[in-house]
N, C-alpha and C positions, 0 to 999 in steps of 0.2 A: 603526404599520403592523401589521394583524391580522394573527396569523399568523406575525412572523416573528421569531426572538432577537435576541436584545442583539446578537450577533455578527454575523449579517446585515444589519440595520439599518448599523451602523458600518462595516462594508466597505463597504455598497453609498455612505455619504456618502463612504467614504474617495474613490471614482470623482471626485467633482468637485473634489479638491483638486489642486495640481499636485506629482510626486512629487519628493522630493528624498530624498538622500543623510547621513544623519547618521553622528555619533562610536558607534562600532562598541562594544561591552559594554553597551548600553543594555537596560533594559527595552520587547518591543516590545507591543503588543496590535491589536484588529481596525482600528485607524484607520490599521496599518501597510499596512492590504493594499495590495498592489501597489506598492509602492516598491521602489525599485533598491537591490541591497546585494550586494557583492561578499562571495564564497564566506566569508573572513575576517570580516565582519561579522556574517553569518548567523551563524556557530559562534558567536562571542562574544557573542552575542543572546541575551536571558533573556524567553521567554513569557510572559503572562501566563496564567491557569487560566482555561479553559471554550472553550479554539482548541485547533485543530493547525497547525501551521505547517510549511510545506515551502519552497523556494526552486526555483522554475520562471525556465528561461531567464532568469536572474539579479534574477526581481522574487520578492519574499515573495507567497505564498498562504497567507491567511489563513482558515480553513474552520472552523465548530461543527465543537464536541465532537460524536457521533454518538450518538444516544440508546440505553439499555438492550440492546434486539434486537438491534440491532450488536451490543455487545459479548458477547451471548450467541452470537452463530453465532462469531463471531471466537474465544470459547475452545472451542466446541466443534468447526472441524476443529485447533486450535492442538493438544487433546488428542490426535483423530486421526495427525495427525500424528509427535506427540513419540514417542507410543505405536508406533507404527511403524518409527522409526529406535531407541528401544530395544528392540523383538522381532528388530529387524535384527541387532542388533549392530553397525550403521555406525560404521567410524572415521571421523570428523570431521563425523559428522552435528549436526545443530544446528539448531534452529529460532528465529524473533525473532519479537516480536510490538514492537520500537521499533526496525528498522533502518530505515537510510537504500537507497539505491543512487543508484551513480553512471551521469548516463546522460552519456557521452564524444560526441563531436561537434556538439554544441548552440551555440549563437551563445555565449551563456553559463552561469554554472554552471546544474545541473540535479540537484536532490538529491530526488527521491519518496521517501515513507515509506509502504511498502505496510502494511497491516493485520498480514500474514505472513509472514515468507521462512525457506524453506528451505535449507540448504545440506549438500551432501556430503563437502566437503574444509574445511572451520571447522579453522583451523592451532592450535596450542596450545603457545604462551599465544597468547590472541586478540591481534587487530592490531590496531595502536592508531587504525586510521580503518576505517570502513565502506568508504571506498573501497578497500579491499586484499581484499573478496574479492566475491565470484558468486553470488548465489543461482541454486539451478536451477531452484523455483517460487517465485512468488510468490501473495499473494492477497489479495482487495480485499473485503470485505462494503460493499455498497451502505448507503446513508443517504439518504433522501428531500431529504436540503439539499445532496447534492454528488454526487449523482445522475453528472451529465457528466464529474465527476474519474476515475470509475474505468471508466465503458463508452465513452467518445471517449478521453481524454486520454490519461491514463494506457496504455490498448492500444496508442498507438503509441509513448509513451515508453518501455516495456518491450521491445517490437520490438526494438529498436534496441541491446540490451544482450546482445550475442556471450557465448555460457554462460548463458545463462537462457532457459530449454526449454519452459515454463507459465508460463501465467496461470492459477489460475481466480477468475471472478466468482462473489462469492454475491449474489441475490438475491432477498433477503425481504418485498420493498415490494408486493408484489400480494397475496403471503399470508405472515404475519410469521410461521407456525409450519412453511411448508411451501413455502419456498424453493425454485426452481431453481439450479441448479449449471451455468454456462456456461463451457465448456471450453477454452483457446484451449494448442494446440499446437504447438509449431515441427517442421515439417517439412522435411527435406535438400533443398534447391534450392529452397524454397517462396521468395515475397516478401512473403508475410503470413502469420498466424497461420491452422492449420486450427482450425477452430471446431467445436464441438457444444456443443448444449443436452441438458443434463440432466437430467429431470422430479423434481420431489420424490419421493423411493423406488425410484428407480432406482441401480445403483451403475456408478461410474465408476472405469475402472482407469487411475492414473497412468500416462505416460511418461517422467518425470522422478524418478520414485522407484520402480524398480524391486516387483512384489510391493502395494506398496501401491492397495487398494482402497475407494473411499469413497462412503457413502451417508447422505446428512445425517438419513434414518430414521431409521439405527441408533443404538442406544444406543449410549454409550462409557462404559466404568467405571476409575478412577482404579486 
């Protein structure tokens, strides 16, 4: 199939199999996608390299790795960021670039791995699950292969996570050096996220982090 990775390929055959239930600590890879696995199997589950795996309404999502430019906008607000909670001085500031969150009320389990999450209250010594704390933002950089994971899915799975204040989306697929920044908000009494688009070289002032200002123009120096 032109065009598409080993990874795609293999999920999209996994579609015609019929899904079943295996012994939990196994090694899984993309022929897992969309099989049923209770929250316990997922943790005791060992990836294979060139996916990410998440656990959506209790079946695995299997998705490519995300090429280069992802992970270049991903360390560059992840810089942004750090750089901002230590000019702050915030106690229990903290940023991830491999957390989970827990989204609660879902038919079954529900673990997203955002690109980035922030948080303000990070207890110390850390907790021994992702599910014990809140980020207050989070953040997704777009990849042309999972495109609908982070601008449909994911915006409402985040929704729905009481103490988590932003989203923002980056993306870089129209112009891979000069990104927009879409802004999504929680608003008091709102029932959806307030949105803004944010033009490349524009700067955007958080809600969610007090002070911090970001413009994916700017330089950031270590």
């Amino acid at each position: 199939m032109p065009g598409l990775g080993g990874c795609e390929v293999q999920a999209m055959l996994r579609q015609l199999k019929p899904i079943t239930v295996h012994a939990s600590g196994e090694v899984v890879g993309p022929a897992d996608h969309g099989r049923v696995m209770t929250l316990a199997e997922y943790r005791a589950a060992r990836g294979t390299p060139g996916c990410k795996y998440e656990l959506i309404d209790g079946a695995l999502v299997v998705s490519p790795n995300p090429v280069p430019n992802h992970e270049y906008w991903v360390q560059f607000v992840h810089r942004q960021i750090r750089r901002y909670l230590s000019r702050q001085n915030i106690t229990g500031g903290f940023v991830s670039t491999g957390s989970e969150i827990e989204i609660s009320g879902r038919a079954a389990p529900t673990r997203p791995s955002p690109d980035i999450a922030a948080y303000l209250d990070f207890p110390k010594p850390p907790p021994a699950s992702w599910d014990d704390v809140v980020p207050v933002l989070v953040v997704e950089v777009i990849s042309n292969r999972r495109a609908a994971k982070d601008t449909v899915r994911n915006r409402h799975l985040y929704w729905q996570v009481r103490g988590l204040r932003e989203y923002w989306i980056i993306d870089p697929e129209t112009a891979a050096l000069e990104p927009t920044l879409i802004a999504l908000r929680r608003r008091r009494g709102a029932e959806t996220w307030d949105e803004r688009v944010v033009p490349f070289g524009r700067s955007y002032r958080s809600g969610a982090l007090p002070g911090l200002s970001i413009n994916l123009k700017q330089k950031t120096k270590e």
